[in-house]
C-alpha positions as CSV (number, residue, x, y, z in Angstrom):
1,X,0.0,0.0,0.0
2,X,1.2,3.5,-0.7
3,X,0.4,5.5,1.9
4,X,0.5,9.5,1.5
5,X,0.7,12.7,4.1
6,X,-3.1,12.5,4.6
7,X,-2.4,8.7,5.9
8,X,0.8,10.5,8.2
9,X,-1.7,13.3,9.4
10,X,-4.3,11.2,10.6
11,X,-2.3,8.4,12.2
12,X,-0.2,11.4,13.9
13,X,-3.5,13.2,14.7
14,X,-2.0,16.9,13.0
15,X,-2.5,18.8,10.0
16,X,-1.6,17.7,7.1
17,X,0.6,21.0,6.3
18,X,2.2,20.6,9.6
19,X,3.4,16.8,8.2
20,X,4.0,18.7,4.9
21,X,6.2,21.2,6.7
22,X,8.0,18.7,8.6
23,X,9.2,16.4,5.6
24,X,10.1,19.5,3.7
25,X,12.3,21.0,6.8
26,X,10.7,24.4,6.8
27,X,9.8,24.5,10.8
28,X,6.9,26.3,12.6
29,X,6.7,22.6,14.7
30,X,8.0,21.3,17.9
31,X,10.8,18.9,18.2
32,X,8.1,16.8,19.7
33,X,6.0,16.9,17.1
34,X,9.0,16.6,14.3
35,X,10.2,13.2,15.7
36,X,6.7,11.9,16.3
37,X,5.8,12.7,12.2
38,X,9.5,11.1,11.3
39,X,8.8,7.9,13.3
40,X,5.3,7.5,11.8
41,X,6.8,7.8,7.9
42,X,9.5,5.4,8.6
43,X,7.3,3.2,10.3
44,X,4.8,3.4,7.1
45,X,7.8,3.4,4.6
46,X,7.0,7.1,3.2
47,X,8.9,8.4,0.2
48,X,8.0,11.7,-1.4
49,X,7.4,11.3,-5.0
50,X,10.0,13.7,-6.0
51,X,8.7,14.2,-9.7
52,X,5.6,15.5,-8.6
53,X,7.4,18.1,-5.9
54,X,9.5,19.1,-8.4
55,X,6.6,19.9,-10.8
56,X,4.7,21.3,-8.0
57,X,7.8,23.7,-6.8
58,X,9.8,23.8,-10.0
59,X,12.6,22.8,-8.3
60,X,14.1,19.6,-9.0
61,X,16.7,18.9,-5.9
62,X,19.4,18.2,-8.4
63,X,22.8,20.5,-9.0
64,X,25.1,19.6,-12.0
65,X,29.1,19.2,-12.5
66,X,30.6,20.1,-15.8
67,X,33.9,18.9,-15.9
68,X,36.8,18.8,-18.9
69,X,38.2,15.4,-20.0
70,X,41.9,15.5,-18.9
71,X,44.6,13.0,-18.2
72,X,45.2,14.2,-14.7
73,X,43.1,12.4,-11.6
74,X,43.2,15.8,-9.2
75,X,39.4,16.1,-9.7
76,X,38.4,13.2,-7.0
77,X,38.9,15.2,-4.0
78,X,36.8,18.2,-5.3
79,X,34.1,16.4,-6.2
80,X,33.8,14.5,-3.0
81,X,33.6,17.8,-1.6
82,X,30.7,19.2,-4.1
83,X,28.8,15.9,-3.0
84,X,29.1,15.9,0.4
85,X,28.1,19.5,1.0
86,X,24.9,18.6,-1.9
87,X,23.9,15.8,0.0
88,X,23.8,17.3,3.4
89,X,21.5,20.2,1.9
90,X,19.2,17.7,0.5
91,X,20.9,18.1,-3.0
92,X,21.5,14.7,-5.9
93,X,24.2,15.6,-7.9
94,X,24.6,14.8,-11.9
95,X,28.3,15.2,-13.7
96,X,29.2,15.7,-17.1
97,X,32.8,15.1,-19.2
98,X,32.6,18.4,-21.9
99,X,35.2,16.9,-23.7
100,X,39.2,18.1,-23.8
101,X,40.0,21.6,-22.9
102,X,35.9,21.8,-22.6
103,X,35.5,21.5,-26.1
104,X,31.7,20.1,-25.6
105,X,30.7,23.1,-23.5
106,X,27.8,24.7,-25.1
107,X,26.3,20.9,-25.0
108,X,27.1,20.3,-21.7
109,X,25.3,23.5,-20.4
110,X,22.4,23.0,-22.8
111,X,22.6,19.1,-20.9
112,X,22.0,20.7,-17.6
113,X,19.1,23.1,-18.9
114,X,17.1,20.0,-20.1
115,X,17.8,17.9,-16.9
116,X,16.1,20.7,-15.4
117,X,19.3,21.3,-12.6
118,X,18.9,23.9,-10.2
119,X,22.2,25.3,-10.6
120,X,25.5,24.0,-12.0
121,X,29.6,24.3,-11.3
122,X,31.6,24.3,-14.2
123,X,35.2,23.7,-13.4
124,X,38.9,24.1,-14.9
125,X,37.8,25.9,-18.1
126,X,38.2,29.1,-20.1
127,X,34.5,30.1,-21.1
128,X,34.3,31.9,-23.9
129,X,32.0,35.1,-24.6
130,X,29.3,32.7,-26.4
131,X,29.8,30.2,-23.6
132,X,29.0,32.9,-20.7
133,X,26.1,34.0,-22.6
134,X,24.2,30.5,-23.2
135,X,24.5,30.2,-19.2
136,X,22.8,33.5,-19.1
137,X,20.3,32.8,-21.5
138,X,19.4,29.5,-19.8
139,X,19.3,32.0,-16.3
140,X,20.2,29.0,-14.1
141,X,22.5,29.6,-11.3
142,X,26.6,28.8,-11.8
143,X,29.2,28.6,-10.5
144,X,33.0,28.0,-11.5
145,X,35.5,26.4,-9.7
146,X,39.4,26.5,-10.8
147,X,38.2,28.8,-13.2
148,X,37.2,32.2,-13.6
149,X,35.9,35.2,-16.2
150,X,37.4,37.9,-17.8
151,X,34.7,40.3,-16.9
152,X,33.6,38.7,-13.4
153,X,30.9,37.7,-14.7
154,X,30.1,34.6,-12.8
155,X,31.3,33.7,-9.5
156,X,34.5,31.4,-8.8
157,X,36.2,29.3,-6.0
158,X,40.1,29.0,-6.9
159,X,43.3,29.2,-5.7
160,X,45.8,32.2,-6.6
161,X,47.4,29.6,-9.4
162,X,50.2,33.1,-10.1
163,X,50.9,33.7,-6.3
164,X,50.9,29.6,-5.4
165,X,53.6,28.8,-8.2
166,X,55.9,31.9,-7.2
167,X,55.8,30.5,-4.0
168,X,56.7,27.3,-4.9
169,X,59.9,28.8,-7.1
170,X,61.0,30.4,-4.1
171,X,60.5,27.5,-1.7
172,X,63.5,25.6,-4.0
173,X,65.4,28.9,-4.5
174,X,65.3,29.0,-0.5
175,X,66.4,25.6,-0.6
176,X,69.5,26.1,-2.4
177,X,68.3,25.5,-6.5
178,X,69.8,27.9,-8.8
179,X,68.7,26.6,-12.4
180,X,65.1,26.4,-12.0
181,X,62.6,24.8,-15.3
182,X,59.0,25.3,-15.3
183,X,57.9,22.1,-16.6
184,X,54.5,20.6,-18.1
185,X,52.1,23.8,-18.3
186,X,50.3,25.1,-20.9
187,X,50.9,28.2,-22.3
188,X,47.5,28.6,-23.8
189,X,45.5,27.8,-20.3
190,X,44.8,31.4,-19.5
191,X,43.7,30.5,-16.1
192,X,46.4,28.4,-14.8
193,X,49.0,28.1,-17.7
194,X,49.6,32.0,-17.9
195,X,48.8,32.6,-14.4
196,X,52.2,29.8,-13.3
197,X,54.3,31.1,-16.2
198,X,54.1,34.8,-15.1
199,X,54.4,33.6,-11.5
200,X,57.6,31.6,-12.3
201,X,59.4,34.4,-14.1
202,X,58.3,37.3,-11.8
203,X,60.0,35.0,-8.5
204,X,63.4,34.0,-11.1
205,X,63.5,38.0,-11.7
206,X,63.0,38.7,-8.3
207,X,65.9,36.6,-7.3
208,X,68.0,38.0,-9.4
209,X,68.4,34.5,-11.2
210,X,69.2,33.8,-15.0
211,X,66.4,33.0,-16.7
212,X,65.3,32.2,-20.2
213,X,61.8,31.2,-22.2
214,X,63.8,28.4,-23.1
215,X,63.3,27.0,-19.6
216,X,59.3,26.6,-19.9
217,X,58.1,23.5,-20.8
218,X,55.1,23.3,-22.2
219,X,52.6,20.3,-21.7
220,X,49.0,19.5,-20.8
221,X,49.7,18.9,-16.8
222,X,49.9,14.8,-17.2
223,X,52.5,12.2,-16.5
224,X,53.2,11.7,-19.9
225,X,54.4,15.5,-20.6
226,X,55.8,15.7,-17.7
227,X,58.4,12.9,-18.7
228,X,58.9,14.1,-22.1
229,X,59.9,17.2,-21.1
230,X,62.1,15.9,-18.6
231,X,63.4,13.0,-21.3
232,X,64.6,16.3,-23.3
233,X,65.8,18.4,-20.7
234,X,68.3,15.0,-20.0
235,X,69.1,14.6,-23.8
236,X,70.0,17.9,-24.4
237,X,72.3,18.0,-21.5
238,X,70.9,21.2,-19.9
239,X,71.9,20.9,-16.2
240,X,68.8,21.9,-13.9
241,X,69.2,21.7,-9.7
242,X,65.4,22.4,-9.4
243,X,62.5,21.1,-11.2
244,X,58.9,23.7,-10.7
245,X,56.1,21.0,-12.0
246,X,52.8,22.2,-13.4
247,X,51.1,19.5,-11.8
248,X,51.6,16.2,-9.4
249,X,51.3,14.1,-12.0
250,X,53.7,15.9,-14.5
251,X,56.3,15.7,-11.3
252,X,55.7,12.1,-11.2
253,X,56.7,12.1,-14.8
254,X,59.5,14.1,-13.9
255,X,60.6,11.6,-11.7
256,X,60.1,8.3,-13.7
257,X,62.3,10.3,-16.3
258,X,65.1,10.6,-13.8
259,X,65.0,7.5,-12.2
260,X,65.6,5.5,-15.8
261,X,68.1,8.0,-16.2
262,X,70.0,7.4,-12.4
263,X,69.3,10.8,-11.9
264,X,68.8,10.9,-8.1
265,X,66.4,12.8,-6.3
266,X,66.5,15.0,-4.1
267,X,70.6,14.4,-3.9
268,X,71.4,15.9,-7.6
269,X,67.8,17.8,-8.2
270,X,64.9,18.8,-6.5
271,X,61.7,18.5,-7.8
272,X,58.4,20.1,-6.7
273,X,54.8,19.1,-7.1
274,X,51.3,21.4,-7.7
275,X,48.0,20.0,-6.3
276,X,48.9,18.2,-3.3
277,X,46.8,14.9,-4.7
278,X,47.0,11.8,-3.5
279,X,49.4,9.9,-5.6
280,X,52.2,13.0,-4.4
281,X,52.4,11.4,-1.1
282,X,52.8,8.1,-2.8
283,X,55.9,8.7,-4.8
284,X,59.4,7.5,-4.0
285,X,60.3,9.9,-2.9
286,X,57.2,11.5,-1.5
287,X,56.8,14.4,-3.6
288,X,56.8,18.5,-1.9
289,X,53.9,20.0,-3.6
290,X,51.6,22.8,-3.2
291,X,48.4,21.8,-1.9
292,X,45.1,22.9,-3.1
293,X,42.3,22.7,-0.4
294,X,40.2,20.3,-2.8
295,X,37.4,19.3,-0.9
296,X,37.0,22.5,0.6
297,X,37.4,24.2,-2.7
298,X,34.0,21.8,-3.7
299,X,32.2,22.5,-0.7
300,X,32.8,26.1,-1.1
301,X,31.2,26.0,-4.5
302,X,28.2,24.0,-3.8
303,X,27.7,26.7,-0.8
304,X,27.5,29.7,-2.8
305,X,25.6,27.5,-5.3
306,X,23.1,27.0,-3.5
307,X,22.5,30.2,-1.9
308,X,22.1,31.0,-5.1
309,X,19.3,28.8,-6.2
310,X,17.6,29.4,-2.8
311,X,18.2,33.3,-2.0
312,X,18.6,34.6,-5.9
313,X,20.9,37.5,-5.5
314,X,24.7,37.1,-5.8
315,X,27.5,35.7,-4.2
316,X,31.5,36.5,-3.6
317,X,33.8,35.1,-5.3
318,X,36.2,33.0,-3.6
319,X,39.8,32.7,-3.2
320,X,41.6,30.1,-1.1
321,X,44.6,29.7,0.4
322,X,47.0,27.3,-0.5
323,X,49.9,25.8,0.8
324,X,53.8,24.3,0.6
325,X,53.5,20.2,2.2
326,X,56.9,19.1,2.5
327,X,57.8,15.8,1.9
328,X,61.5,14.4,0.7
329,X,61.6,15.6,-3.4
330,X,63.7,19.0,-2.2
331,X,66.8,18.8,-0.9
């Protein structure tokens, strides 16, 4: 038998709006009253028939994750962090691959208007003007995280990817490296790439070190880039003392390079990480990296998501700190 609110009411001898209120969270009740309406549904097996709440509230309960396709695993923390902040605020959550470099955008968004989503975060990509204005057209709530807008346009969660690489370059240059490469970043990225290049250069000019453009190399942020580069640094017989990686997992390739190679690490060259994700503490050595707060980075977004779809209005954008974890890849 399915039994409804009107079944809840009677057996619990109150309104039916009071039960209504109760399973919906909205208060005006007593805590007596709450607990005696929640131990009648469980003991009936109640479930709200979300469909018809949804058609009834025009809100559907669900929030959406558009993500790019990339060969680099950093996105697990954050996303554990969207869900568990979704799913605590009553929230289901739906995700989305846009393709490489976000290439399938404009579907992906058009995705999350016809799965009627409250709201969406789009992370790690570079909207462009005729992106920005389908999410404006559509008038659903976003966010970005790891990203941002020219104009400021749309509200963002990320880390200061300029200020978090400069530190990084001056944690080995504290540490006694001289020849520092920038290795595995892409030059066209204008959210990280540019952001890490210009923060790399501005600390090496600030130290007063040599530097060239010849010591940027470029890459998409994986392992496999990440031991290229390093495979041609070796080859070419350019002497480094301090390795700057893009990512993690372009320091891992860093490392596999070296190690085939008997270069040792950190004895003859230091290398350091960006991310701080879980195969960095893994490594032999464990890598130094800068740590991004990922799951608070996620449940940051899915905050000021949701105040969105509930208040209307706007939000702040975000930035968060990050910081140097120091393992045994610097000497």
């Amino acid at each position: 038998m399915q039994y409804t609110i009107k079944d809840i009411a009677k057996r619990a001898n109150v309104s039916i709006a009071t039960v209504s209120r109760v399973i919906n969270g909205l208060g005006g009740y007593s805590e007596e009253t709450k607990q005696k309406i929640l131990a009648i549904t469980h003991e009936l097996g109640y479930s709200q028939n979300k469909s018809a709440v949804s058609l009834v509230s025009r809100k559907s309960n669900l929030l959406g994750i558009i993500m790019p396709q990339y060969a680099t695993t950093f996105y697990g923390d954050i996303i554990s962090g969207i869900e568990d902040e979704a799913y605590q605020r009553g929230y289901n959550v739906i995700l989305t691959h846009a393709g490489v470099d976000g290439s399938r955008m404009k579907e992906s968004i058009t995705l999350m208007k016809e799965r009627n989503v409250d709201g969406f975060i789009i992370f790690s990509v570079d909207l462009s003007n005729d992106e920005i204005h389908l999410i404006k057209k559509h008038n659903i709530p976003c966010v970005l995280l790891s990203a941002d807008t020219v104009k400021g346009n749309i509200p963002f969660v990320k880390v200061n990817d300029e200020q978090a690489i400069a530190d990084a370059t001056s944690y080995l240059i504290k540490r006694g490296s001289q020849k520092l490469a920038l290795i595995g970043v892409n030059p066209s990225d204008r959210i990280a790439g540019k952001a890490r290049i210009k923060g790399f250069k501005k600390t090496l000019i600030h130290h007063q070190l040599i530097y060239s453009d010849t010591d940027i190399y470029f890459g998409d942020y994986g392992f496999d880039s990440g031991k290229k580069n390093m495979e041609e640094i070796i080859q070419s017989g350019v002497c480094y003392d301090g390795i700057v990686s893009a990512s993690d997992e372009t320091a891992l390739g860093v490392m596999s390079a070296c190690s085939e190679a008997g270069i040792k690490i950190p004895e003859e060259l230091s290398v350091i990480g960006y991310d701080n994700s879980l195969t960095a503490r893994m490594s032999t050595p464990a890598l130094t990296t800068v740590s991004q707060p990922f799951h608070e980075m996620g449940s940051e977004a899915i905050d000021m998501l949701i105040q969105l779809v509930e208040k209307g209005g706007n939000v702040e954008s975000k930035i968060v700190k990050h910081e140097i974890v120091i393992r045994n890849s610097v000497k």
